[in-house]
PDB file of N, CA, C and O in Angstrom:
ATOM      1  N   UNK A   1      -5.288 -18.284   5.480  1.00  0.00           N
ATOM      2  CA  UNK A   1      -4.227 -18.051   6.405  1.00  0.00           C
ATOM      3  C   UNK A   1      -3.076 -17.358   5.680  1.00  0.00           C
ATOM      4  O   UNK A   1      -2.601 -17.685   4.593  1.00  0.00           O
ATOM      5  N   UNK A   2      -2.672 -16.246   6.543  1.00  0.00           N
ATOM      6  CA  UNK A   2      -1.616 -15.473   5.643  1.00  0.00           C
ATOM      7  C   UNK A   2      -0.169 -16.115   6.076  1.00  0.00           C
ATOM      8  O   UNK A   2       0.014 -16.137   7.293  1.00  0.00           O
ATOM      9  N   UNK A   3       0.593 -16.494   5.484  1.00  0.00           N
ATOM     10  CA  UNK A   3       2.372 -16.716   5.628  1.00  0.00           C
ATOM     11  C   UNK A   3       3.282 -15.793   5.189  1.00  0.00           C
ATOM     12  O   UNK A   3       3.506 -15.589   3.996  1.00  0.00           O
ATOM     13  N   UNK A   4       3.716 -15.334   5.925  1.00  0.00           N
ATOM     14  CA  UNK A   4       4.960 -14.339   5.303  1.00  0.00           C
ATOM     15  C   UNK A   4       6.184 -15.105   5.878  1.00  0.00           C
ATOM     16  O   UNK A   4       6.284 -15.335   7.084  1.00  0.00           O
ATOM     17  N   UNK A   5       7.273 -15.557   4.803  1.00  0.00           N
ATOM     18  CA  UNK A   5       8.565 -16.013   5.312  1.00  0.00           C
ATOM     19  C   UNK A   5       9.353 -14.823   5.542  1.00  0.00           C
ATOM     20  O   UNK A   5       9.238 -13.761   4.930  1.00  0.00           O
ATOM     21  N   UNK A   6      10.458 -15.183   6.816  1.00  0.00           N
ATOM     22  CA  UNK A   6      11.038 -14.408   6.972  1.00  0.00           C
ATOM     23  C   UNK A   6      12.313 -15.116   7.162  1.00  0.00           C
ATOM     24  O   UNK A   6      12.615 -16.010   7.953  1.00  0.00           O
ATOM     25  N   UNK A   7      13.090 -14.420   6.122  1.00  0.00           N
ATOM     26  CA  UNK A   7      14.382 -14.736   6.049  1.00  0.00           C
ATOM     27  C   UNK A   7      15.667 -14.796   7.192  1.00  0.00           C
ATOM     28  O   UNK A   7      15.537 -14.035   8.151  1.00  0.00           O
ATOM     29  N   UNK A   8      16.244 -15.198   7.170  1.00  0.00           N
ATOM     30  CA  UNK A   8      17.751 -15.467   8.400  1.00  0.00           C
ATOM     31  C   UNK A   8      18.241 -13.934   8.408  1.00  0.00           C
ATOM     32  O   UNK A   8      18.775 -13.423   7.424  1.00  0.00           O
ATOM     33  N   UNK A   9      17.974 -13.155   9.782  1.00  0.00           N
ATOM     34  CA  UNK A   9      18.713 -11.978   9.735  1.00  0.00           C
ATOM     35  C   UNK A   9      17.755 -11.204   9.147  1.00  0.00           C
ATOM     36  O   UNK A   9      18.306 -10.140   9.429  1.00  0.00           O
ATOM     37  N   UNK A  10      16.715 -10.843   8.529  1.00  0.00           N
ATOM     38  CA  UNK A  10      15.577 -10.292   8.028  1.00  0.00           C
ATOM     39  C   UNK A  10      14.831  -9.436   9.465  1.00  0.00           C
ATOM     40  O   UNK A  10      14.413  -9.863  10.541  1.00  0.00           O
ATOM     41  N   UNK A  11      14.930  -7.777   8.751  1.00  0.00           N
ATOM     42  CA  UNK A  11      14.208  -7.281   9.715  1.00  0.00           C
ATOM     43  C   UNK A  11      12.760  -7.581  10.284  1.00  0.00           C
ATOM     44  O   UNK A  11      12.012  -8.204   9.530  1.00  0.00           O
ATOM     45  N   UNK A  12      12.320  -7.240  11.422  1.00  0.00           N
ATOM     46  CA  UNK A  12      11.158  -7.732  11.772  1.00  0.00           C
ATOM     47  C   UNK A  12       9.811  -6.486  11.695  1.00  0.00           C
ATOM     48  O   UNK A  12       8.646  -6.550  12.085  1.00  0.00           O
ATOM     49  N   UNK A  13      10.477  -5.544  11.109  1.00  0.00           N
ATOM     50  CA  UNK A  13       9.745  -4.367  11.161  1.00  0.00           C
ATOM     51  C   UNK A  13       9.275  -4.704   9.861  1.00  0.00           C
ATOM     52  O   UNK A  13       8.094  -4.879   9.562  1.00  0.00           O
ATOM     53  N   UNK A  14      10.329  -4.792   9.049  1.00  0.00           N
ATOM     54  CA  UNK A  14      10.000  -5.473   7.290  1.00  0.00           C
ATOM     55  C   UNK A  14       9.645  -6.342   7.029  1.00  0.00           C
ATOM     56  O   UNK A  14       9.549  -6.588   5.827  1.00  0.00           O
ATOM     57  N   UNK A  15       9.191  -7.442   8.136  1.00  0.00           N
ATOM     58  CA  UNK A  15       8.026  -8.787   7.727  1.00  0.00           C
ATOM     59  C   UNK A  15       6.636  -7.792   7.990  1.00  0.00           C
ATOM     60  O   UNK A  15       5.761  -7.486   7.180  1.00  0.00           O
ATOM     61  N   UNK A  16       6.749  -7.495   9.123  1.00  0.00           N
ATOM     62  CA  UNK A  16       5.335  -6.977   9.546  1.00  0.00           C
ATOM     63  C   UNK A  16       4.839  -6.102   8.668  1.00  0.00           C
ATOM     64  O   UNK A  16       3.613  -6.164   8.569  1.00  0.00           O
ATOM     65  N   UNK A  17       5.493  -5.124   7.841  1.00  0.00           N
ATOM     66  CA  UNK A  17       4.998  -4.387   6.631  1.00  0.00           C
ATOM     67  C   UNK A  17       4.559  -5.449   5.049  1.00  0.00           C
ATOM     68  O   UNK A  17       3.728  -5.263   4.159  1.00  0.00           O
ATOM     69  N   UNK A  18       5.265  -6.219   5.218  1.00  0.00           N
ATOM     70  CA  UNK A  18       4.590  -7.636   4.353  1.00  0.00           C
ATOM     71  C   UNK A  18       3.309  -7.879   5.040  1.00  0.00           C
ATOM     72  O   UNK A  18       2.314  -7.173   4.875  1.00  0.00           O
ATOM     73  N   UNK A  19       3.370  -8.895   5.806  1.00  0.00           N
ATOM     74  CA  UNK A  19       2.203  -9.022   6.484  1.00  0.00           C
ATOM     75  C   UNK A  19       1.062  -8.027   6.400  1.00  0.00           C
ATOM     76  O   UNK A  19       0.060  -8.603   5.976  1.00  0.00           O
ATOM     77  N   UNK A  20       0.861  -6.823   6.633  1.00  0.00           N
ATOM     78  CA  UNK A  20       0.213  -5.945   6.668  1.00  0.00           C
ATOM     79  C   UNK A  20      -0.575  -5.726   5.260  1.00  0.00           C
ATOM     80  O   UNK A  20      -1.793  -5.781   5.088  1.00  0.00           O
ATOM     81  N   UNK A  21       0.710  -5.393   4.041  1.00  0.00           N
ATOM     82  CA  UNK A  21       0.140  -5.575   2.775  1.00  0.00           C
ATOM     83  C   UNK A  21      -0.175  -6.553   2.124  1.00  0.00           C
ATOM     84  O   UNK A  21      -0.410  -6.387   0.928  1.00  0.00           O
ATOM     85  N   UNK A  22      -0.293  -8.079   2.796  1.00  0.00           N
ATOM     86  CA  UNK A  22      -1.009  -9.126   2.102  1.00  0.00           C
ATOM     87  C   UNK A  22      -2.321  -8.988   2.919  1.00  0.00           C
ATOM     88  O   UNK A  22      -3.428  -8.894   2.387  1.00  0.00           O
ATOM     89  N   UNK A  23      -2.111  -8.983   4.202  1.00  0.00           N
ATOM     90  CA  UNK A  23      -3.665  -8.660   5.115  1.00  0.00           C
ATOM     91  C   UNK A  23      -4.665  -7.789   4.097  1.00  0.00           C
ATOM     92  O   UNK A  23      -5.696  -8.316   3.680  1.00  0.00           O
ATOM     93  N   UNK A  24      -4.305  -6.441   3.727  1.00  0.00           N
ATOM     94  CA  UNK A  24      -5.435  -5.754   3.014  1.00  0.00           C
ATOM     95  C   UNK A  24      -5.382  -5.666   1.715  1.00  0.00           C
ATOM     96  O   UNK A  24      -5.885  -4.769   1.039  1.00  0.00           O
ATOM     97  N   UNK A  25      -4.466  -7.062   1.136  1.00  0.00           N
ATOM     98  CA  UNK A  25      -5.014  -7.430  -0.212  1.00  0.00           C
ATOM     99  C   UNK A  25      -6.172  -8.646   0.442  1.00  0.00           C
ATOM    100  O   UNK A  25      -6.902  -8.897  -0.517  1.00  0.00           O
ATOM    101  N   UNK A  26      -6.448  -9.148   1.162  1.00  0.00           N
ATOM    102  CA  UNK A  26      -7.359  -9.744   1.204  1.00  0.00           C
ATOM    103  C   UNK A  26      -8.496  -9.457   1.270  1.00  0.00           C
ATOM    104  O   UNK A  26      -9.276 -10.250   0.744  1.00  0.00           O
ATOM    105  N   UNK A  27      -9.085  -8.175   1.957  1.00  0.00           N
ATOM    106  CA  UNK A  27      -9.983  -7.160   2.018  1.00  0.00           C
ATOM    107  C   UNK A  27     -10.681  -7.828   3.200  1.00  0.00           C
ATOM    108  O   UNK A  27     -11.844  -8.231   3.153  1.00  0.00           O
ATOM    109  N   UNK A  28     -10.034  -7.896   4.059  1.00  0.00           N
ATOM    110  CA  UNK A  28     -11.487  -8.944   5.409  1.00  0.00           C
ATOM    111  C   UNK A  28     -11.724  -7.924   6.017  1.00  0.00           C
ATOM    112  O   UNK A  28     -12.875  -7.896   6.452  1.00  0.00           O
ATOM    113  N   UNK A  29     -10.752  -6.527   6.376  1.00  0.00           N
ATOM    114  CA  UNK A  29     -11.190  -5.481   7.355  1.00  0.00           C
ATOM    115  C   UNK A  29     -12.589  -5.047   6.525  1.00  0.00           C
ATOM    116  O   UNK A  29     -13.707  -5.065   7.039  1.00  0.00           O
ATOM    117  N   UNK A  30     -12.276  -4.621   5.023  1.00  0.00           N
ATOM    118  CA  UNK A  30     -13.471  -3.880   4.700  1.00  0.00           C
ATOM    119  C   UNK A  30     -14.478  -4.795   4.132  1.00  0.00           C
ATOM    120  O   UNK A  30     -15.456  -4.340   3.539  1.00  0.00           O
ATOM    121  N   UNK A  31     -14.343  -5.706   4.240  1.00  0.00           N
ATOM    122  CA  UNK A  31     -15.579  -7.071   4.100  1.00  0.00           C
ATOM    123  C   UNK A  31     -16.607  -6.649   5.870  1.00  0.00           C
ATOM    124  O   UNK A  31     -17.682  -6.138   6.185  1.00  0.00           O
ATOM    125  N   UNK A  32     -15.581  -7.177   6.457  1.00  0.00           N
ATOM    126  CA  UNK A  32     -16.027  -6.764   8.151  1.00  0.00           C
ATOM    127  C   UNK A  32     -17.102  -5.151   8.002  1.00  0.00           C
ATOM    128  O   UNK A  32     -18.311  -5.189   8.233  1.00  0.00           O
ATOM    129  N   UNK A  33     -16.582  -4.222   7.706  1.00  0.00           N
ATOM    130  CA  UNK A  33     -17.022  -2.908   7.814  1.00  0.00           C
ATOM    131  C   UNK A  33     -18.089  -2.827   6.934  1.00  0.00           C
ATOM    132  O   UNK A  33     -18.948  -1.981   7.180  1.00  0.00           O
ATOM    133  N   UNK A  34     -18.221  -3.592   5.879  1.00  0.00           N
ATOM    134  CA  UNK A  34     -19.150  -3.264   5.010  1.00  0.00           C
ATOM    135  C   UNK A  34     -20.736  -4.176   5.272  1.00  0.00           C
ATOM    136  O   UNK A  34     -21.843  -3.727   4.973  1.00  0.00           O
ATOM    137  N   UNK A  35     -20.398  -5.862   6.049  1.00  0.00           N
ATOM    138  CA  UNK A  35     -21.029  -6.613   7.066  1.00  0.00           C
ATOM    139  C   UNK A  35     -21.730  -6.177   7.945  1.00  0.00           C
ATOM    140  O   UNK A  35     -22.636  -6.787   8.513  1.00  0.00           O
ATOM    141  N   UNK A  36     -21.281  -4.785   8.189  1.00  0.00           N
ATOM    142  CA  UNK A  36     -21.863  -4.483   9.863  1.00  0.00           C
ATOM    143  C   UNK A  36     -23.322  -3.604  10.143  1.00  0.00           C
ATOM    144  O   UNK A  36     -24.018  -3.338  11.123  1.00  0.00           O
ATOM    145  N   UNK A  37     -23.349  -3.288   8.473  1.00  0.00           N
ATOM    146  CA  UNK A  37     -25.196  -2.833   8.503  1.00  0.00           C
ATOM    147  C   UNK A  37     -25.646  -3.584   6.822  1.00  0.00           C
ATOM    148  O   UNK A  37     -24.885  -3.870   5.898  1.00  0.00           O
ATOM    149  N   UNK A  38     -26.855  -3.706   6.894  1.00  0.00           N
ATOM    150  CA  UNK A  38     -26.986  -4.210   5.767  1.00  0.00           C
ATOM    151  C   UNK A  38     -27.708  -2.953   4.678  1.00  0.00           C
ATOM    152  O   UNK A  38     -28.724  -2.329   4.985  1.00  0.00           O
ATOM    153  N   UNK A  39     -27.011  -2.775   3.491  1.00  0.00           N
ATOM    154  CA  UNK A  39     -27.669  -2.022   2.636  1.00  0.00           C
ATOM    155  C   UNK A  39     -27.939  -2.315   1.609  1.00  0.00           C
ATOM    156  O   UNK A  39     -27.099  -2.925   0.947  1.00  0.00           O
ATOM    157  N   UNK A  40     -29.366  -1.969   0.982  1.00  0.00           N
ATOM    158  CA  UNK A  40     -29.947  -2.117  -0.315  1.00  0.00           C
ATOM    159  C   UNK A  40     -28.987  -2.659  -1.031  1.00  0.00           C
ATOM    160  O   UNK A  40     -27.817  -2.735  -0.656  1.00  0.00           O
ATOM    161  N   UNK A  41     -29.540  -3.177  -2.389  1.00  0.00           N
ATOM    162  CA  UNK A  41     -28.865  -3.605  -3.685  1.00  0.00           C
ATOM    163  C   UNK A  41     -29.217  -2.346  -4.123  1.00  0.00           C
ATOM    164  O   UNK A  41     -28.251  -2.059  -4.830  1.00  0.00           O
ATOM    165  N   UNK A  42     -29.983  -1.397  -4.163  1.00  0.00           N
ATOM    166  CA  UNK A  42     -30.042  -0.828  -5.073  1.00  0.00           C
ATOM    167  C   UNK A  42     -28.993   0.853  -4.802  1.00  0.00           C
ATOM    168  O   UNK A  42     -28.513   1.574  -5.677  1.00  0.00           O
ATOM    169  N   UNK A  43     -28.927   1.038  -3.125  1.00  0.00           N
ATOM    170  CA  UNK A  43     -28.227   1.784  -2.760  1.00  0.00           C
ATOM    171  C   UNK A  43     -26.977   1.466  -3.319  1.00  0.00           C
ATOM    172  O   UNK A  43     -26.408   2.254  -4.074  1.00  0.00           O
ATOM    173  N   UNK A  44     -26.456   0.267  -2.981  1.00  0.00           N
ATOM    174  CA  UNK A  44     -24.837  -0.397  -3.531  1.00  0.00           C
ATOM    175  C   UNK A  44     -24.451   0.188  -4.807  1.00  0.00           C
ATOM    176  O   UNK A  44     -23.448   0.818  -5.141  1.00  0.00           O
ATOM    177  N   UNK A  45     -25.669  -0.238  -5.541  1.00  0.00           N
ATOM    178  CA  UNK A  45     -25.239   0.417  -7.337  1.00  0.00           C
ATOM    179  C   UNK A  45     -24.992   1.905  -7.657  1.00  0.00           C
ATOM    180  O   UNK A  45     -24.147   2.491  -8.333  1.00  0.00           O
ATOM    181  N   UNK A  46     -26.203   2.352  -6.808  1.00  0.00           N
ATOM    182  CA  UNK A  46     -25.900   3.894  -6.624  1.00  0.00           C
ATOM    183  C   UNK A  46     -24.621   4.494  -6.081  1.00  0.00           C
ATOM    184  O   UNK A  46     -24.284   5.650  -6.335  1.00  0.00           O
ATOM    185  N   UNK A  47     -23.989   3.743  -5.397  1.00  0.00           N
ATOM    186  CA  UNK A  47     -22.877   4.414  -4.701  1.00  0.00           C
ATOM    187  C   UNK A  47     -21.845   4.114  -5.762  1.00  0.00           C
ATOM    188  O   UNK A  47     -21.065   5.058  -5.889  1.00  0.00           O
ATOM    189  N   UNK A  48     -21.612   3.155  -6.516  1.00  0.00           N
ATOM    190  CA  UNK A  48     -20.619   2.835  -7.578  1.00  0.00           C
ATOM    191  C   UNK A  48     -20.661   3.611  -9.137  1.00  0.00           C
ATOM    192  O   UNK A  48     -19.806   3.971  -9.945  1.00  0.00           O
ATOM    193  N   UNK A  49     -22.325   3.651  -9.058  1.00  0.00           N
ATOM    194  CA  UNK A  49     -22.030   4.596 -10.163  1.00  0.00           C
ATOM    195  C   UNK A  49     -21.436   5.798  -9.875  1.00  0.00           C
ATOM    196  O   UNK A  49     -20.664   6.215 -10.738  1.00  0.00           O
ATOM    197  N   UNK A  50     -21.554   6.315  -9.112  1.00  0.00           N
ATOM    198  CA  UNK A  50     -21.451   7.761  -8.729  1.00  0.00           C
ATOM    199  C   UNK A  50     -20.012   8.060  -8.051  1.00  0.00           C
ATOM    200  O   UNK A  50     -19.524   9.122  -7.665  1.00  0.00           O
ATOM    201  N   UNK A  51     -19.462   6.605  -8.047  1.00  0.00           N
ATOM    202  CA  UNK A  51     -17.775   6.700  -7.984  1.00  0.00           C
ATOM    203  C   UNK A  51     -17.282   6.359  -8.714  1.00  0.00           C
ATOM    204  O   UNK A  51     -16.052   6.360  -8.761  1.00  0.00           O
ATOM    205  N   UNK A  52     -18.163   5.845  -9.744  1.00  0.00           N
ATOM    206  CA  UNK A  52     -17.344   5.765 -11.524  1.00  0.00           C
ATOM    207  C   UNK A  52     -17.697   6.850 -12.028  1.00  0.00           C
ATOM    208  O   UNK A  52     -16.891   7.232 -12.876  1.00  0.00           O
ATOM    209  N   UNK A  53     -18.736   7.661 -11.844  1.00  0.00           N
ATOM    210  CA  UNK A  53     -18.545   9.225 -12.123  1.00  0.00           C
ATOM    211  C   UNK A  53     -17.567  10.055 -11.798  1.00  0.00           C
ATOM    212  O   UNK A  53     -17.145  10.877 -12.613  1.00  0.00           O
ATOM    213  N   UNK A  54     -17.154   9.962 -10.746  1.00  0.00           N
ATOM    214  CA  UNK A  54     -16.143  10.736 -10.111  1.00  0.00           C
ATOM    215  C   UNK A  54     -14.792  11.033 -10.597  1.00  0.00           C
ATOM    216  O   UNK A  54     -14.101  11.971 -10.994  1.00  0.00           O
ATOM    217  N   UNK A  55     -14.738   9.143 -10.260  1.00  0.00           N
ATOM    218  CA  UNK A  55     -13.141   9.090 -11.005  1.00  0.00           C
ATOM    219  C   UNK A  55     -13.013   9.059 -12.704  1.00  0.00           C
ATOM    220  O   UNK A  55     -11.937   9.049 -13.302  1.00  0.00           O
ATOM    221  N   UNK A  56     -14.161   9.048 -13.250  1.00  0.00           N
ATOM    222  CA  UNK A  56     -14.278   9.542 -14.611  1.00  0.00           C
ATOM    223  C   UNK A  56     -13.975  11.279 -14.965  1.00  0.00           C
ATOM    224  O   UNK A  56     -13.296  11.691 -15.905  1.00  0.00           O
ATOM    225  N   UNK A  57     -14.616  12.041 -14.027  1.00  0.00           N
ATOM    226  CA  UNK A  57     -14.195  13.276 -14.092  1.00  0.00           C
ATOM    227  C   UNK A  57     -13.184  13.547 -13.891  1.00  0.00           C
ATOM    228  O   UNK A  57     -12.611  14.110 -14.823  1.00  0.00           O
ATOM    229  N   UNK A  58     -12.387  13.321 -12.602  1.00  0.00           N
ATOM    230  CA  UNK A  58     -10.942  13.294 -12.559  1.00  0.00           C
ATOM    231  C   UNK A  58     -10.084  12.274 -13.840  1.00  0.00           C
ATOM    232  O   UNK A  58      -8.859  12.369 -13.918  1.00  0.00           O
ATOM    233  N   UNK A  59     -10.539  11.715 -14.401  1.00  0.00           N
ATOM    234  CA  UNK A  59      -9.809  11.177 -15.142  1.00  0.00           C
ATOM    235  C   UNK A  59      -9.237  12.005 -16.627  1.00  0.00           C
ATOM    236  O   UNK A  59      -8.212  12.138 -17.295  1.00  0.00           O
ATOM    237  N   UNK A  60     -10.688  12.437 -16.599  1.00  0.00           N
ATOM    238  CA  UNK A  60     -11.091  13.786 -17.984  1.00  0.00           C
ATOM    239  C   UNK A  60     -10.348  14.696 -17.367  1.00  0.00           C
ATOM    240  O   UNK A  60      -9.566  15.257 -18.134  1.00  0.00           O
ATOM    241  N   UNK A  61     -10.290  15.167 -15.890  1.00  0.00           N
ATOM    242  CA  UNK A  61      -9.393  16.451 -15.868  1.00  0.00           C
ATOM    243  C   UNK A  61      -8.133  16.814 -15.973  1.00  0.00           C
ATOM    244  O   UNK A  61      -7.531  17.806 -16.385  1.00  0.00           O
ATOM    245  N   UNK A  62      -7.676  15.068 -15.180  1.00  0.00           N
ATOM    246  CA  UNK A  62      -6.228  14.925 -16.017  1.00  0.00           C
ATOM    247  C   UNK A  62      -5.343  15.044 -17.485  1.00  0.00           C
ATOM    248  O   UNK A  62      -4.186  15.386 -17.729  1.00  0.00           O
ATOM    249  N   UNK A  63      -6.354  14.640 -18.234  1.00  0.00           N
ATOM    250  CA  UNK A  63      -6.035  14.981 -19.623  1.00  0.00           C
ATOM    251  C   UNK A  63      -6.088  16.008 -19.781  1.00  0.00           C
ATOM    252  O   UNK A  63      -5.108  16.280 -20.475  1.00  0.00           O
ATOM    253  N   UNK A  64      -6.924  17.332 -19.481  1.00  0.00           N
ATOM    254  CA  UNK A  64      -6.521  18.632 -19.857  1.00  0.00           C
ATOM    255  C   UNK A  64      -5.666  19.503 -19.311  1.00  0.00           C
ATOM    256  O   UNK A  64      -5.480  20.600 -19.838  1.00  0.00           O
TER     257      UNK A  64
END
C-alpha cells in the first residue's frame, strides 16, 4: 500500500506527482504488462543480453 503524506497547505497537484513516482518505483504496471503473455526463459535472456549490448555501445560511444 502506497502512503504519501501530505502536508497542511501542501499542493495537491504535488502529492499526486509523489504518488505517481512511488507507484512506478514499485513496478506493478510493468509486472502487469509483462504477466499478460507468457514468454520463454530463454527468449527473456535473449532480450537482456541484447540490451546490455546496446547500452554497452552507447556507453563506448559516449566516451569517444
Amino acid at each position: 500500500m502506497i502512503i504519501v503524506p501530505v502536508k497542511e497547505g501542501e499542493n495537491i497537484e504535488k502529492a499526486l506527482k509523489k504518488f505517481k513516482r512511488k507507484f512506478e518505483k514499485t513496478g506493478a504496471v510493468r509486472e502487469l504488462r509483462s504477466r499478460r503473455e507468457f514468454q520463454k526463459p530463454s527468449v527473456v535472456k535473449r532480450k537482456a543480453m541484447m540490451k546490455a549490448i546496446y547500452v554497452q555501445h552507447l556507453q563506448l560511444q559516449d566516451e569517444q
